[in-house]
C-alpha positions in Angstrom: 15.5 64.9 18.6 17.5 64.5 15.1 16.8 66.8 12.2 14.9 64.1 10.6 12.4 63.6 13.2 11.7 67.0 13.8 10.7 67.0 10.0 8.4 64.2 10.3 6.9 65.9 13.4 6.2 68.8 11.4 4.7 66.7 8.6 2.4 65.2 10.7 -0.6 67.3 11.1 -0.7 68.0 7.6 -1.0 64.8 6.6 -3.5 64.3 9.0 -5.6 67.0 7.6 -4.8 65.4 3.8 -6.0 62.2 5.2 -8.9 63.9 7.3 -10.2 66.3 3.8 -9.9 63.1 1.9 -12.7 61.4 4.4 -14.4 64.1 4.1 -14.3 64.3 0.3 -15.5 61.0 -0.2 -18.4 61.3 2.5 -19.3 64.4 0.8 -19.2 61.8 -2.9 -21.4 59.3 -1.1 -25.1 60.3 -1.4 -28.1 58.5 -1.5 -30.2 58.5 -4.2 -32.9 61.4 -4.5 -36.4 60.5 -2.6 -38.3 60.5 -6.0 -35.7 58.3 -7.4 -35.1 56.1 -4.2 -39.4 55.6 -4.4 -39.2 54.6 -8.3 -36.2 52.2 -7.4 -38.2 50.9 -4.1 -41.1 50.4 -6.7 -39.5 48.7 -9.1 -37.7 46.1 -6.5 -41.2 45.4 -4.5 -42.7 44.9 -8.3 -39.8 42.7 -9.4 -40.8 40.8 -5.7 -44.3 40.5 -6.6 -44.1 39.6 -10.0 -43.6 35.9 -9.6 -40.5 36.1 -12.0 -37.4 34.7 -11.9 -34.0 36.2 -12.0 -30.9 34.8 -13.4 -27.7 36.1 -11.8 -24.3 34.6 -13.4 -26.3 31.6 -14.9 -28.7 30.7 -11.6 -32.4 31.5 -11.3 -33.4 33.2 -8.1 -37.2 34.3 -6.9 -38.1 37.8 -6.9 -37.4 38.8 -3.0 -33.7 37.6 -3.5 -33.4 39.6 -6.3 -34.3 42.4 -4.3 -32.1 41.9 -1.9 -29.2 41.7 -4.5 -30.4 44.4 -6.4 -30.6 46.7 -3.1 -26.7 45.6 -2.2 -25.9 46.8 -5.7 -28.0 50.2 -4.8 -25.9 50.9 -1.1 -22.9 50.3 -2.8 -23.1 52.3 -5.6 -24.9 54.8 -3.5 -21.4 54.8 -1.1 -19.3 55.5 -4.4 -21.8 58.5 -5.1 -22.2 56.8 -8.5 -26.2 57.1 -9.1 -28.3 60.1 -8.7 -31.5 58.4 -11.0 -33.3 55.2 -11.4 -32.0 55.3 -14.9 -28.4 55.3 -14.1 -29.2 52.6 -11.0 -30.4 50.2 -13.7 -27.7 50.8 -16.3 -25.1 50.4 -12.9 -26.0 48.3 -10.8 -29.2 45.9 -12.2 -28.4 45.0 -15.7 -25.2 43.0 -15.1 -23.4 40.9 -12.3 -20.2 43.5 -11.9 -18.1 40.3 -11.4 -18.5 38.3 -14.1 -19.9 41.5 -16.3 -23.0 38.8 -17.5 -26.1 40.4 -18.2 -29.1 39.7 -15.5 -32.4 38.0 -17.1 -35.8 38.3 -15.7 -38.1 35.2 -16.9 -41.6 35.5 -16.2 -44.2 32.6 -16.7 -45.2 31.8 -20.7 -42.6 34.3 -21.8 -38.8 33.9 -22.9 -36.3 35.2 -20.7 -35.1 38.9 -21.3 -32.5 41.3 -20.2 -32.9 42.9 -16.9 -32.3 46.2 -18.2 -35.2 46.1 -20.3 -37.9 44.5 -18.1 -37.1 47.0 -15.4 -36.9 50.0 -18.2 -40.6 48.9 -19.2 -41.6 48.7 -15.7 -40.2 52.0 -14.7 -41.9 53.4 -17.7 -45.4 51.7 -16.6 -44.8 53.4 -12.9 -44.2 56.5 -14.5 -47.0 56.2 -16.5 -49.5 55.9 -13.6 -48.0 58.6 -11.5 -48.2 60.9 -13.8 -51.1 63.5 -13.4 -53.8 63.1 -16.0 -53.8 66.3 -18.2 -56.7 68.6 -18.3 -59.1 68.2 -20.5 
C-alpha cells in the first residue's frame, strides 16, 4: 500500500464519525412541534377546513381542506429543519407566504374582502385561545 493510501485509510473512520455526528446533529435539530402547539396548529387547520373560505396561494383560490394539506407540508418541513417550536412562529414561517414566490397567502371568506393569512389565522388563534382558557374565579 503507498503512503497516500495508508493516509486515506487512516482518515476514513473519522470522517465517518464527522459524517455520522452530523446526522445526528441535524436529527437532534429536527423536532416536532410541542403537543400544545401542534393541538392549536391542528385547530387552526381543521377551522380553516370548516370555515367555508377560500385560500389564495401564488394568485389561485383553493377550498379550505387543500389548504390544510398545504399548510401541514409547510409544518413537516419546517418541523424537519427544527425551525418552529410555537404556533406563532408556524404562522409567521410557514402560513403567511408561498416560500417560492415569497407572495403573501389570502384567506377570503363569504361577504368579506380578502385578507392576509397571517392575520386571519392570528385572530383565529386568539379566538381558540380565548375559549380554552379557564374562566377566572370570581
Amino acid at each position: 500500500m503507498t503512503p497516500a493510501r495508508c493516509r486515506q485509510a487512516r482518515r476514513a473512520p473519522r470522517v465517518l464519525f464527522a459524517l455520522a455526528a452530523g446526522c445526528a446533529l441535524g436529527a437532534a435539530l429536527a423536532a416536532p412541534l410541542p403537543p400544545a402547539a401542534r393541538a392549536e396548529v391542528d385547530a387552526l387547520l381543521n377551522r380553516l377546513q370548516s370555515s367555508g373560505c377560500e385560500f389564495n396561494r401564488n394568485g389561485s383560490w383553493y377550498a379550505g381542506a387543500e389548504a390544510r394539506a398545504h399548510l401541514l407540508k409547510k409544518l413537516d418541513y419546517l418541523e424537519g429543519k427544527g425551525q418552529v417550536q410555537t404556533t406563532e412562529q408556524f404562522i409567521a414561517l410557514g402560513a403567511s407566504a408561498s416560500s417560492m414566490s415569497g407572495q403573501p397567502y389570502l384567506v377570503r371568506c363569504a361577504g368579506k374582502p380578502a385578507m392576509p393569512s397571517a392575520g386571519w389565522l392570528s385572530s383565529e388563534l386568539q379566538q381558540l385561545r380565548t375559549i380554552r382558557a379557564p374562566s377566572a374565579p370570581h
